[in-house]
Predicted model as a PDB file, atoms N, CA, C, CB and O in Angstrom, pLDDT in the B-factor column:
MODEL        1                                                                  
ATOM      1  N   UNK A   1      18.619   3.580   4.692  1.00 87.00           N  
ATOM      2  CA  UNK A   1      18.464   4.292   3.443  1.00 87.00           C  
ATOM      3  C   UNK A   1      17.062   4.109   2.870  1.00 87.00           C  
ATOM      4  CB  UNK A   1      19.505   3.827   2.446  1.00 87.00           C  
ATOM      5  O   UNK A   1      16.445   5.152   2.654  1.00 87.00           O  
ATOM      6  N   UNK A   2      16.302   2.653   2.515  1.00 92.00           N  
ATOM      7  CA  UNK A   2      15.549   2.394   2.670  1.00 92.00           C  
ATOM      8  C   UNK A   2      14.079   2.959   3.732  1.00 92.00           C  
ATOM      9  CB  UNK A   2      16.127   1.609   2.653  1.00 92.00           C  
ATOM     10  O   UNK A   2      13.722   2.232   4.658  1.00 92.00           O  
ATOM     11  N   UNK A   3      13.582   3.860   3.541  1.00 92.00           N  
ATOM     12  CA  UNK A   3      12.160   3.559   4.612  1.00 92.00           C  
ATOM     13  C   UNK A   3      10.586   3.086   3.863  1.00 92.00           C  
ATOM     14  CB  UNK A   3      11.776   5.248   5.510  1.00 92.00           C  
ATOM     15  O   UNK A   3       9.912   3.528   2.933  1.00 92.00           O  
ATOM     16  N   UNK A   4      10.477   2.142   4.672  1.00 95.00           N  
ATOM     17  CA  UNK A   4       9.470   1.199   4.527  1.00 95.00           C  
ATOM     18  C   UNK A   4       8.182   1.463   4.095  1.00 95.00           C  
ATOM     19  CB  UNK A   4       9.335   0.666   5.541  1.00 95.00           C  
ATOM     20  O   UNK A   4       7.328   1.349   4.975  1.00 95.00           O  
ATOM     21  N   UNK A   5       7.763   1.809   2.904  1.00 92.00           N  
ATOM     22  CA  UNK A   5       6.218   2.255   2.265  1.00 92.00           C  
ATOM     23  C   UNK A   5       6.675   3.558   1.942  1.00 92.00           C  
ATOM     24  CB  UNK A   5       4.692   2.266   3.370  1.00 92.00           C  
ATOM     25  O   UNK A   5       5.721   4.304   1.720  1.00 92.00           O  
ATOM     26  N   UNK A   6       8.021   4.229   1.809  1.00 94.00           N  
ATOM     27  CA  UNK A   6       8.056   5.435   1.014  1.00 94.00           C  
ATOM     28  C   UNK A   6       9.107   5.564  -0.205  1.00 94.00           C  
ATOM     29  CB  UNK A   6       8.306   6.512   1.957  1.00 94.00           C  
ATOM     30  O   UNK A   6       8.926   6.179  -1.256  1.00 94.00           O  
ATOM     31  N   UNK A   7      10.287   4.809   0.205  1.00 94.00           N  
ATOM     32  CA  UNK A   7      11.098   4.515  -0.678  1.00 94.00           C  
ATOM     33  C   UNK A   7      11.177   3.354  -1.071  1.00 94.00           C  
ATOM     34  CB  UNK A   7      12.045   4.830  -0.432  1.00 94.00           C  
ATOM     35  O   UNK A   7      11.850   2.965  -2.026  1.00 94.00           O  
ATOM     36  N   UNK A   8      10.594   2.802  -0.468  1.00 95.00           N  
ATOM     37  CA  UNK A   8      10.358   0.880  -0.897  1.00 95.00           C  
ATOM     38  C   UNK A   8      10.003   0.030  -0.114  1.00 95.00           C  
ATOM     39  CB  UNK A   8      11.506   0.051  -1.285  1.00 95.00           C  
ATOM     40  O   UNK A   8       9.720   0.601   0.940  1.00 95.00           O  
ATOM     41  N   UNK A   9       9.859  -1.021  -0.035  1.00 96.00           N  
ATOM     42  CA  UNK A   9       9.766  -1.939   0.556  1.00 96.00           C  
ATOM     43  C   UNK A   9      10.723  -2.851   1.151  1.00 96.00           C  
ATOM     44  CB  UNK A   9       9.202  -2.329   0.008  1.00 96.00           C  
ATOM     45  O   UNK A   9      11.692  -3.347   0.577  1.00 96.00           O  
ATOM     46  N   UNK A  10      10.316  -3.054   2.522  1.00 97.00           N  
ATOM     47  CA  UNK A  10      11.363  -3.919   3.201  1.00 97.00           C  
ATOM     48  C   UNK A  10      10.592  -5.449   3.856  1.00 97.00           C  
ATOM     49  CB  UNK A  10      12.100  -2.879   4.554  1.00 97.00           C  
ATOM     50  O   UNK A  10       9.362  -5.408   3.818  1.00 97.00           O  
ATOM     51  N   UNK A  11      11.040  -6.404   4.279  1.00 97.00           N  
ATOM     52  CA  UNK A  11      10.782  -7.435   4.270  1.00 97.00           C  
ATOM     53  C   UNK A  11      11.878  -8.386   5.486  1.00 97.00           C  
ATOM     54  CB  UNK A  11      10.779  -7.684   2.807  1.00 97.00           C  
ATOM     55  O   UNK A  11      13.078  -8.515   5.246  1.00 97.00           O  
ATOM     56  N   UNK A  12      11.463  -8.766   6.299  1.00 97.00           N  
ATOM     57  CA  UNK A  12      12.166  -9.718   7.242  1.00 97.00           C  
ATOM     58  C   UNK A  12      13.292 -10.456   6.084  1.00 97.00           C  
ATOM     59  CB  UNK A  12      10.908 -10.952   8.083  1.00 97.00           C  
ATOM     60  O   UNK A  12      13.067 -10.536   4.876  1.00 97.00           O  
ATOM     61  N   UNK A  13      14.368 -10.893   6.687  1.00 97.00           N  
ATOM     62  CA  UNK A  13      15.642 -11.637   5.614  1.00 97.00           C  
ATOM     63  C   UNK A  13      14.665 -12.973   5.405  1.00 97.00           C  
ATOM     64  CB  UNK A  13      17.640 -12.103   6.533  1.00 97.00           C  
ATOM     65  O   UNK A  13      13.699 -13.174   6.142  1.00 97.00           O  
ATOM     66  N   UNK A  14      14.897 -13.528   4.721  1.00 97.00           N  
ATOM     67  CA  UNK A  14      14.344 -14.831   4.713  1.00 97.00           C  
ATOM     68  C   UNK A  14      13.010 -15.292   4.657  1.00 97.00           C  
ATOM     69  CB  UNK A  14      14.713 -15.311   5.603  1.00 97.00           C  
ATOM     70  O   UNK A  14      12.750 -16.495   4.627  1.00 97.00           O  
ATOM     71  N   UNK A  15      11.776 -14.027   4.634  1.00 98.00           N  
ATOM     72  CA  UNK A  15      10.318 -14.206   4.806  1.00 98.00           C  
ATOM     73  C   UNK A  15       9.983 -14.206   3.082  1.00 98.00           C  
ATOM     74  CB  UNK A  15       9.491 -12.810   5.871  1.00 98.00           C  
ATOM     75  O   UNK A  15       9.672 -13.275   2.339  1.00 98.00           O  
ATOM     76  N   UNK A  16      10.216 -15.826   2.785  1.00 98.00           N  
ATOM     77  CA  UNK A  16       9.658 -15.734   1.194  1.00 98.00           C  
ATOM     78  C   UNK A  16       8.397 -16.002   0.831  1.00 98.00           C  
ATOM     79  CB  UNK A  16      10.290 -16.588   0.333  1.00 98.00           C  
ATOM     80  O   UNK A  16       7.980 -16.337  -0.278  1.00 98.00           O  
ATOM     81  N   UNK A  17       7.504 -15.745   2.375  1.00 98.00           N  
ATOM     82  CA  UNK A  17       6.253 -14.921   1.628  1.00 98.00           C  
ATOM     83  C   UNK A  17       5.975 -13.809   1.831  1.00 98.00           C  
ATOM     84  CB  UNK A  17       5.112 -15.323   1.771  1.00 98.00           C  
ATOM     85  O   UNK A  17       5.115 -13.256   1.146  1.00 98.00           O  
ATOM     86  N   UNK A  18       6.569 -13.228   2.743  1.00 97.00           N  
ATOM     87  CA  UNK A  18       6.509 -11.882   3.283  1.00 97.00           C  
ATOM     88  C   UNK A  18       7.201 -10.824   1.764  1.00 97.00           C  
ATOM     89  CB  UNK A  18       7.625 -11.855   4.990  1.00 97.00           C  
ATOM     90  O   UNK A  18       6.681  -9.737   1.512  1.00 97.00           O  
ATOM     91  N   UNK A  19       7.991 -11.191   1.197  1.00 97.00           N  
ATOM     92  CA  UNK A  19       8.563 -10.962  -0.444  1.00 97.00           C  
ATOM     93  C   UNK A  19       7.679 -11.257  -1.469  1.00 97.00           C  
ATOM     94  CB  UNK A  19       9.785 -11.859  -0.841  1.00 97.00           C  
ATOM     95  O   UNK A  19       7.679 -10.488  -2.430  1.00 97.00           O  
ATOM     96  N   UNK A  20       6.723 -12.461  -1.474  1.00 98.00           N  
ATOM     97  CA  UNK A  20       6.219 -13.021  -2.616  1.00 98.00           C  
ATOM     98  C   UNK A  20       4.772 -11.743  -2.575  1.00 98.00           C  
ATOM     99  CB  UNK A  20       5.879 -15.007  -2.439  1.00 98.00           C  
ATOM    100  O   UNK A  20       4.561 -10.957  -3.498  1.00 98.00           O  
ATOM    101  N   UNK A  21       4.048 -11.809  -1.462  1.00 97.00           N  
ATOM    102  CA  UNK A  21       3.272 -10.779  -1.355  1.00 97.00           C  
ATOM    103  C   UNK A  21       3.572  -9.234  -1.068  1.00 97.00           C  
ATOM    104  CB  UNK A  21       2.592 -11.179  -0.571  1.00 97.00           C  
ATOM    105  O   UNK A  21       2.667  -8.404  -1.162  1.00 97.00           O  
ATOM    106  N   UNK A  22       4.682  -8.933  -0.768  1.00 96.00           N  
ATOM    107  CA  UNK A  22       5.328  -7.169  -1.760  1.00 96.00           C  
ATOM    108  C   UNK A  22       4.970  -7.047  -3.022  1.00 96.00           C  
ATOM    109  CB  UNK A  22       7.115  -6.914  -2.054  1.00 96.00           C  
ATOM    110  O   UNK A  22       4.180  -6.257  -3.539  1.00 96.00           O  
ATOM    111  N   UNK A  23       5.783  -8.114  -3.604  1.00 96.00           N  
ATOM    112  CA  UNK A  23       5.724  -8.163  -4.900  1.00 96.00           C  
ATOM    113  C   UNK A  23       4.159  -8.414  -5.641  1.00 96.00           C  
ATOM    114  CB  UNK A  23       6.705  -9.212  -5.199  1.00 96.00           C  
ATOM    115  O   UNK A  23       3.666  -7.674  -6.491  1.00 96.00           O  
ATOM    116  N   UNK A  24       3.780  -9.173  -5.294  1.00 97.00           N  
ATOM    117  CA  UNK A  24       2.222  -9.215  -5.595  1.00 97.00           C  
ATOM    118  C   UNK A  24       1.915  -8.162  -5.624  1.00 97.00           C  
ATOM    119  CB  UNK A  24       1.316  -9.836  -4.786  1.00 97.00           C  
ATOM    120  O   UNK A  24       2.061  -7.675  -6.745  1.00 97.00           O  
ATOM    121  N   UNK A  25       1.337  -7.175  -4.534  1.00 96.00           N  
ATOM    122  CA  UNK A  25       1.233  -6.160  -4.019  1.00 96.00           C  
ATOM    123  C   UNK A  25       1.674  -5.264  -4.902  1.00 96.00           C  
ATOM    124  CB  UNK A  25       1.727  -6.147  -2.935  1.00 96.00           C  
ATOM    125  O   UNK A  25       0.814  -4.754  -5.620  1.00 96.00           O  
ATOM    126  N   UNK A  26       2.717  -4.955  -5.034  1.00 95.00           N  
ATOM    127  CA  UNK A  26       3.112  -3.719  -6.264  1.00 95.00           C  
ATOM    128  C   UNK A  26       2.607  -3.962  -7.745  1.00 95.00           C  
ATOM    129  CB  UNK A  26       4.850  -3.589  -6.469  1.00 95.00           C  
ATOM    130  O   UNK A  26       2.003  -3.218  -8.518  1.00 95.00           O  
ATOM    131  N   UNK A  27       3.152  -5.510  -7.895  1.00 96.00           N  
ATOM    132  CA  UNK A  27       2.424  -6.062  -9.707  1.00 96.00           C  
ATOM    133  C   UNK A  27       1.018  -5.272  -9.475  1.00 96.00           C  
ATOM    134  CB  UNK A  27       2.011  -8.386 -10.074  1.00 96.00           C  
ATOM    135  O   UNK A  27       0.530  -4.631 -10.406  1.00 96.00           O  
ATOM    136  N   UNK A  28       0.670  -5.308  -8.779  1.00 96.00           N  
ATOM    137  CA  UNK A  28      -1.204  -5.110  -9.194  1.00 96.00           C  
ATOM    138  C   UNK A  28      -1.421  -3.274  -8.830  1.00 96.00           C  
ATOM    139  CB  UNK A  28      -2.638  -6.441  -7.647  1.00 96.00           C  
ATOM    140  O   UNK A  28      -2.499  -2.692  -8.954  1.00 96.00           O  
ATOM    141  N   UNK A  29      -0.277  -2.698  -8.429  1.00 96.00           N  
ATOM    142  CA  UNK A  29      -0.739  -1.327  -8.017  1.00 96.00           C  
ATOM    143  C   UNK A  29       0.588  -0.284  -8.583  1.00 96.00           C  
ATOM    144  CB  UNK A  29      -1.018  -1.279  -6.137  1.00 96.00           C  
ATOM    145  O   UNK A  29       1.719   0.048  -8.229  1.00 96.00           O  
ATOM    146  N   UNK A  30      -0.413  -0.026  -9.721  1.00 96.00           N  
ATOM    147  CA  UNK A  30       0.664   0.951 -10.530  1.00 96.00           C  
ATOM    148  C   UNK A  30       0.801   2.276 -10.049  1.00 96.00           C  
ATOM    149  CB  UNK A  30       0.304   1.156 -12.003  1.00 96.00           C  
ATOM    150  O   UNK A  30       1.581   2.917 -10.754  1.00 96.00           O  
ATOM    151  N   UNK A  31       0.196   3.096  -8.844  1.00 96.00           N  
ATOM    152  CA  UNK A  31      -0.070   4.157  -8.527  1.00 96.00           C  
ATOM    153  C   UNK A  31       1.117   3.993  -7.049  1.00 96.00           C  
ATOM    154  CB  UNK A  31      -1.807   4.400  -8.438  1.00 96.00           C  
ATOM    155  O   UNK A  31       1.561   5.046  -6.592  1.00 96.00           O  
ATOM    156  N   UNK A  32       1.524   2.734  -6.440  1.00 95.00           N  
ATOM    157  CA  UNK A  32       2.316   2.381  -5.463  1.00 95.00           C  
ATOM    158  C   UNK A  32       3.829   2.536  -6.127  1.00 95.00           C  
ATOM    159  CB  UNK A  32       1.898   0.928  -4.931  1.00 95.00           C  
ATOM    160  O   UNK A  32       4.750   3.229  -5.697  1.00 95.00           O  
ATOM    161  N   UNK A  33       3.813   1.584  -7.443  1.00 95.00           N  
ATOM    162  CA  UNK A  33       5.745   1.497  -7.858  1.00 95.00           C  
ATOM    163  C   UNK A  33       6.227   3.139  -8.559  1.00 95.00           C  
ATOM    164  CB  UNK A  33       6.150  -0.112  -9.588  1.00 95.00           C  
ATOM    165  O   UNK A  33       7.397   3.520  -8.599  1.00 95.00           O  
ATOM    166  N   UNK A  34       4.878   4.054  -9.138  1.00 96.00           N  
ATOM    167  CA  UNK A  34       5.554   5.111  -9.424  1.00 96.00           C  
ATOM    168  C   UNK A  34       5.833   5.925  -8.492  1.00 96.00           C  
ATOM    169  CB  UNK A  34       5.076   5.684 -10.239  1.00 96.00           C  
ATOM    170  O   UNK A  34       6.485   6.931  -8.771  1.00 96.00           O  
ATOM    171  N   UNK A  35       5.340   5.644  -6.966  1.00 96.00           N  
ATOM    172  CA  UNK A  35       5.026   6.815  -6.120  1.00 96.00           C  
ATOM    173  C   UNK A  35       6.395   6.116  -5.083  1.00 96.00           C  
ATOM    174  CB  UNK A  35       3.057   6.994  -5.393  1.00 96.00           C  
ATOM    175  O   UNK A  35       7.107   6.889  -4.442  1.00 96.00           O  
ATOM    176  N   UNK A  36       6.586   4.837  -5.044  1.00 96.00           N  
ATOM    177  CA  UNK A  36       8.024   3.875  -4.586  1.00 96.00           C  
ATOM    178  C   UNK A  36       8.978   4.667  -5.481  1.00 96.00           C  
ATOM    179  CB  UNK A  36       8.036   1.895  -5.042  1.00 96.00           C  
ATOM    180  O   UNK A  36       9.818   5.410  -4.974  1.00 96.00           O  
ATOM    181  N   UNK A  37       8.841   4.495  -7.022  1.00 95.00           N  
ATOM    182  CA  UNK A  37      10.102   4.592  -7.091  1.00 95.00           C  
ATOM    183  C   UNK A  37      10.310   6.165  -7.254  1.00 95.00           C  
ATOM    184  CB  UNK A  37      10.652   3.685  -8.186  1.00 95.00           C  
ATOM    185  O   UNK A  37      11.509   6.414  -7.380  1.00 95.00           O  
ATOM    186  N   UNK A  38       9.529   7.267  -7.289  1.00 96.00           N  
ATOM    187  CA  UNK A  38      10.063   8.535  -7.258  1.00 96.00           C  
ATOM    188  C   UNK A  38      10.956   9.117  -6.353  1.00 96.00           C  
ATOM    189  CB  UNK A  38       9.225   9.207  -7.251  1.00 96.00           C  
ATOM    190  O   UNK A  38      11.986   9.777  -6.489  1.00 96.00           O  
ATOM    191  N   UNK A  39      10.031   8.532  -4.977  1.00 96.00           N  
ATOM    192  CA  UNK A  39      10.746   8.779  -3.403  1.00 96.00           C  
ATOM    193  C   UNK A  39      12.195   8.329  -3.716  1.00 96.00           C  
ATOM    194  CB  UNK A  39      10.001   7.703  -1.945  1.00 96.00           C  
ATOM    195  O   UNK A  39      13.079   9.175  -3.576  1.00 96.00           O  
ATOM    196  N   UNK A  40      12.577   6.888  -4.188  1.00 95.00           N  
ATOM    197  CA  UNK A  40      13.282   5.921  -3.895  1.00 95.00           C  
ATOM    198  C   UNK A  40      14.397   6.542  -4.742  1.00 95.00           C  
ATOM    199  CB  UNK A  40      12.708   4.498  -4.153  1.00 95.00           C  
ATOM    200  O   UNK A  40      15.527   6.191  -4.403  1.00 95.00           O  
ATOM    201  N   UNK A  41      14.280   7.754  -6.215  1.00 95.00           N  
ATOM    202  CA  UNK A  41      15.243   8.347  -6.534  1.00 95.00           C  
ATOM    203  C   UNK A  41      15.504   9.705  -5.829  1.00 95.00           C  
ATOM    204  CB  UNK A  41      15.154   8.394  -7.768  1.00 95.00           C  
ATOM    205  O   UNK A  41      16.502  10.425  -5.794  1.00 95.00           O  
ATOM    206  N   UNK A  42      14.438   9.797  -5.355  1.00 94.00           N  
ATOM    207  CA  UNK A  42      14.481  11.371  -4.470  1.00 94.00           C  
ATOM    208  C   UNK A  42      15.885  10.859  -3.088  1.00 94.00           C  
ATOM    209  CB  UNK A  42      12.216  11.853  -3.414  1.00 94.00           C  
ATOM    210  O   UNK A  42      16.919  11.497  -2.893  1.00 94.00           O  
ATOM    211  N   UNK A  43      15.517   9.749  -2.444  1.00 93.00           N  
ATOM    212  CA  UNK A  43      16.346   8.992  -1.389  1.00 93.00           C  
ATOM    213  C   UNK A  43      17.539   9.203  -1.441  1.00 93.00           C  
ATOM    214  CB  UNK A  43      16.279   7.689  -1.390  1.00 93.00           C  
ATOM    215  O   UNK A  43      18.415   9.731  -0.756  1.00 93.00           O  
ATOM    216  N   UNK A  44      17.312   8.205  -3.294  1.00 91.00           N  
ATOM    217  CA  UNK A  44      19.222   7.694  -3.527  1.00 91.00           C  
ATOM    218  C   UNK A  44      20.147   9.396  -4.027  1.00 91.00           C  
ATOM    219  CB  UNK A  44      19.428   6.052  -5.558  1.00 91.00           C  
ATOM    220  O   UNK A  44      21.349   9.281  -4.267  1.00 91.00           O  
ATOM    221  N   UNK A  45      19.531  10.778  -4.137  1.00 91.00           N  
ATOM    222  CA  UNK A  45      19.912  11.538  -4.093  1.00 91.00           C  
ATOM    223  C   UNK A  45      20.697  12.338  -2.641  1.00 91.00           C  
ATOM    224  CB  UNK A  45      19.080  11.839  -4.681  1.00 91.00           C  
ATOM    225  O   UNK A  45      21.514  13.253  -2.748  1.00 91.00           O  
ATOM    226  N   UNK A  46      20.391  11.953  -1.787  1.00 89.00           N  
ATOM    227  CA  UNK A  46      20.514  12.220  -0.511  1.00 89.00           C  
ATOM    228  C   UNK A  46      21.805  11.570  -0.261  1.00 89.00           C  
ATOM    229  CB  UNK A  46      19.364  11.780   0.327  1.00 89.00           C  
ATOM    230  O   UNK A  46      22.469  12.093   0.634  1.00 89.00           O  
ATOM    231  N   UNK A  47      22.260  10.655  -0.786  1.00 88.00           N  
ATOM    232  CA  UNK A  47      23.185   9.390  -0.536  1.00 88.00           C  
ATOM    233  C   UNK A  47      24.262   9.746  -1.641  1.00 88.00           C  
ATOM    234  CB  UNK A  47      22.366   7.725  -0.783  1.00 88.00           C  
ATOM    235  O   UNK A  47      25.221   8.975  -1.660  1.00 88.00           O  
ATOM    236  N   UNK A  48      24.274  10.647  -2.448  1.00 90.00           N  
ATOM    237  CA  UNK A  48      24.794  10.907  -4.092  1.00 90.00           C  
ATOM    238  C   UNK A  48      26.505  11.297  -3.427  1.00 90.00           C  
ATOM    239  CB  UNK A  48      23.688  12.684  -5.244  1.00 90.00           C  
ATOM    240  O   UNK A  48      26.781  12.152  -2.585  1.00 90.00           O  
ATOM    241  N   UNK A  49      27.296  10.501  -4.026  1.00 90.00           N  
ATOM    242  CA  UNK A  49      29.249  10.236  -3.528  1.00 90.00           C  
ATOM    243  C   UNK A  49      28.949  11.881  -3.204  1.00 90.00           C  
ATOM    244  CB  UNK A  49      31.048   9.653  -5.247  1.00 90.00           C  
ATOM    245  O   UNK A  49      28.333  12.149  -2.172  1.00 90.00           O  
ATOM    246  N   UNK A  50      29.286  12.703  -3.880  1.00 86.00           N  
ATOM    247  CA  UNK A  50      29.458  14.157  -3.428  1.00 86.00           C  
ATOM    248  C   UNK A  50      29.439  14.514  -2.424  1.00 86.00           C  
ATOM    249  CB  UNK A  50      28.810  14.897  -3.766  1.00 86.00           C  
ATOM    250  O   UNK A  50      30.387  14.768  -1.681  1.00 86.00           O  
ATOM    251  N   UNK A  51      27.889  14.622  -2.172  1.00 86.00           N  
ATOM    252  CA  UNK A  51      27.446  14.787  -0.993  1.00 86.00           C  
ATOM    253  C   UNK A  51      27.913  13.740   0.518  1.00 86.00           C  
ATOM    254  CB  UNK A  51      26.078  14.736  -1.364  1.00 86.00           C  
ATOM    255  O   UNK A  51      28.104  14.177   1.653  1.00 86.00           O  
ATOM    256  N   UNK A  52      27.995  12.435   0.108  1.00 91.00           N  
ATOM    257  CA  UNK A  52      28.409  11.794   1.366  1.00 91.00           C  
ATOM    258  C   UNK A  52      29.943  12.312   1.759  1.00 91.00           C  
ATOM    259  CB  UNK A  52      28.342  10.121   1.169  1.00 91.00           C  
ATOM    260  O   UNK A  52      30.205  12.818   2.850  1.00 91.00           O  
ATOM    261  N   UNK A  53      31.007  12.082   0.591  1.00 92.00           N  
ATOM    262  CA  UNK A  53      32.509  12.251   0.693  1.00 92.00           C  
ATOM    263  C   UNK A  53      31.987  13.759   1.771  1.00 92.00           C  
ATOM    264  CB  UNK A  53      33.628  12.505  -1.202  1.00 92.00           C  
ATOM    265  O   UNK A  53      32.241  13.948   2.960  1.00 92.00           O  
ATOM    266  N   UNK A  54      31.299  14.527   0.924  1.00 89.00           N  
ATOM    267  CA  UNK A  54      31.755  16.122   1.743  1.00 89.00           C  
ATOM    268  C   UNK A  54      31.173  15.913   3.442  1.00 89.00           C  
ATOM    269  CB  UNK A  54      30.650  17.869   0.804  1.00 89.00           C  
ATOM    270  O   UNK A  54      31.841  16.400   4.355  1.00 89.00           O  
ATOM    271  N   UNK A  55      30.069  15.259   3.690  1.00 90.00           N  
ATOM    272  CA  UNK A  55      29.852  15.026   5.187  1.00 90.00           C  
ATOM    273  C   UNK A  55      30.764  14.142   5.693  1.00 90.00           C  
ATOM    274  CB  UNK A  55      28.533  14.513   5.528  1.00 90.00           C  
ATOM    275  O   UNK A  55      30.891  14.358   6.898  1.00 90.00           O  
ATOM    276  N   UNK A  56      31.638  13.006   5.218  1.00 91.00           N  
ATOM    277  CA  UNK A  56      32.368  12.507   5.862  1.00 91.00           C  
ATOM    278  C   UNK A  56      34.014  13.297   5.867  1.00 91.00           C  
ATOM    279  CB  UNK A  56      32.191  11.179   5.410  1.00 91.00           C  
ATOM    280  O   UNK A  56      34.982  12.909   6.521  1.00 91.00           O  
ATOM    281  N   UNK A  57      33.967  14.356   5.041  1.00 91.00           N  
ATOM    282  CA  UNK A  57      35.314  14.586   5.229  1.00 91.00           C  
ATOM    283  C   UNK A  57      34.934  15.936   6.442  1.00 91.00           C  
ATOM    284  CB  UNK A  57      36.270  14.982   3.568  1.00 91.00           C  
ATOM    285  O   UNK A  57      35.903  16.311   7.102  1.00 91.00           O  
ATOM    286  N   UNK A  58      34.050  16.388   6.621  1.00 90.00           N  
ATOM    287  CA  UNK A  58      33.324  17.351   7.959  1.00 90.00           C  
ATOM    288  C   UNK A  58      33.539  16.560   8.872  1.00 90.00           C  
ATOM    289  CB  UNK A  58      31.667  17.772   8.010  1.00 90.00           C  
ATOM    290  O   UNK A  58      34.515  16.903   9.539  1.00 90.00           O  
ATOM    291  N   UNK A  59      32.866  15.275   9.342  1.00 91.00           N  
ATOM    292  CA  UNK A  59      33.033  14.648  10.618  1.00 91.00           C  
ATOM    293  C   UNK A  59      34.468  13.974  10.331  1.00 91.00           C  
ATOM    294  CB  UNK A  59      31.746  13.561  11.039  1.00 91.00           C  
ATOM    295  O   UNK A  59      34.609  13.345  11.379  1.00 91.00           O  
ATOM    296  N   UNK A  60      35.432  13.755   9.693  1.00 93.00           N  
ATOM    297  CA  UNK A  60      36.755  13.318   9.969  1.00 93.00           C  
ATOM    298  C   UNK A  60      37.470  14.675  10.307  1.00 93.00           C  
ATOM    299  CB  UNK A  60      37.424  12.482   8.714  1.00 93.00           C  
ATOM    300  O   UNK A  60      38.450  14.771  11.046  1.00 93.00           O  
ATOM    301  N   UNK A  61      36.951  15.528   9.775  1.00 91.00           N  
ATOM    302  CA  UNK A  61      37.294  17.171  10.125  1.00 91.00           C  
ATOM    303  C   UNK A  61      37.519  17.577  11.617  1.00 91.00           C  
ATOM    304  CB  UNK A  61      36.023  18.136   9.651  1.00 91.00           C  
ATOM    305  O   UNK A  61      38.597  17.916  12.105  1.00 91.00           O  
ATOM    306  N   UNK A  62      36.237  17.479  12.298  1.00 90.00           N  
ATOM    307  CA  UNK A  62      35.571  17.440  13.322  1.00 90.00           C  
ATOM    308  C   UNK A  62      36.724  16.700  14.782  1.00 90.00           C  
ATOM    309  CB  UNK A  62      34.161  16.563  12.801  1.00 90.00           C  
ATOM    310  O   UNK A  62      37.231  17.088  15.835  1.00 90.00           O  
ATOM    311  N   UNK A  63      36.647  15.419  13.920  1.00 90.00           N  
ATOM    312  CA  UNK A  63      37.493  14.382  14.983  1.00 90.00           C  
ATOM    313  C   UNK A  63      38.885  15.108  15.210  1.00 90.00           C  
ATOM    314  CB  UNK A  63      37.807  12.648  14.265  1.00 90.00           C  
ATOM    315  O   UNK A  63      39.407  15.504  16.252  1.00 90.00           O  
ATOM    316  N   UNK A  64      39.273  15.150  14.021  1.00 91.00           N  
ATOM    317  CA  UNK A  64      41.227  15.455  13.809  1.00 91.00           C  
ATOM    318  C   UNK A  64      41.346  16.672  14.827  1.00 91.00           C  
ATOM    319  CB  UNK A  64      41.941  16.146  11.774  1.00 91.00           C  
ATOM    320  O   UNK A  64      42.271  16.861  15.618  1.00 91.00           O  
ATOM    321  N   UNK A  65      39.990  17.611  14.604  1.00 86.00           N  
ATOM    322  CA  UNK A  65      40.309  19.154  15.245  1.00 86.00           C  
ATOM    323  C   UNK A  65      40.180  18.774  17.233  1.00 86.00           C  
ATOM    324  CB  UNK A  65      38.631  20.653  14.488  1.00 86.00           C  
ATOM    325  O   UNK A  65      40.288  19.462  18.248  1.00 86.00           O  
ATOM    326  N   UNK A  66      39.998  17.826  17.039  1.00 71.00           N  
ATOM    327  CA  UNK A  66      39.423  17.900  18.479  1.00 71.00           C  
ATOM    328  C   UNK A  66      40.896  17.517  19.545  1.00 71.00           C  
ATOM    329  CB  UNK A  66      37.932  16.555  18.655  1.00 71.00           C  
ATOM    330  O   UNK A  66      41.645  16.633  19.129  1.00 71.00           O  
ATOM    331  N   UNK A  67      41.224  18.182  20.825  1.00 70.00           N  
ATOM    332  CA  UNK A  67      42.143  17.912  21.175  1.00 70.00           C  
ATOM    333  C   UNK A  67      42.050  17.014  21.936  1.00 70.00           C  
ATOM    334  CB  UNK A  67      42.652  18.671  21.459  1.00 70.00           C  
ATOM    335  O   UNK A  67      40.993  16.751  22.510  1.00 70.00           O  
ATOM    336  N   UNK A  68      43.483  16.155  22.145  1.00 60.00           N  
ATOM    337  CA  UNK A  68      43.480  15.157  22.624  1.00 60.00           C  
ATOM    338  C   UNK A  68      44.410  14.925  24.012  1.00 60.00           C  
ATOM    339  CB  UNK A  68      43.718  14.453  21.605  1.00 60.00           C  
ATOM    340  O   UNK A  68      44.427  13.827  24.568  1.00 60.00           O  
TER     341      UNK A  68                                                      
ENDMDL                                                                          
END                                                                             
């Protein structure tokens, strides 16, 4: 859901400097978190219940129709 430098930032599990310097990184660049977080609502639109329920009730659609 996440991609890396457009909707946000991602980071190895457990790299707490690989996190400490994201974060650095964005504190100091205000032209990065508005341009993160626009994508990052543009993203979570893509993902919006509506829309997922209706593609998953297509591919459960899909399966049921298929003969067996």
């Amino acid at each position: 859901m996440i991609e890396h430098g457009r909707s946000g930032i991602l980071v190895p599990n457990g790299d707490v400097d690989a996190l400490a310097t994201s974060l650095a990184d964005l504190c100091s660049d205000h032209g990065a978190r508005e341009a993160l977080g626009k994508a990052a609502a543009d993203r979570m639109r893509q993902f919006a219940p509506g829309k997922i329920i209706a593609e998953w009730q297509a591919a459960i659609g899909e399966v049921l129709a298929v003969p067996r």
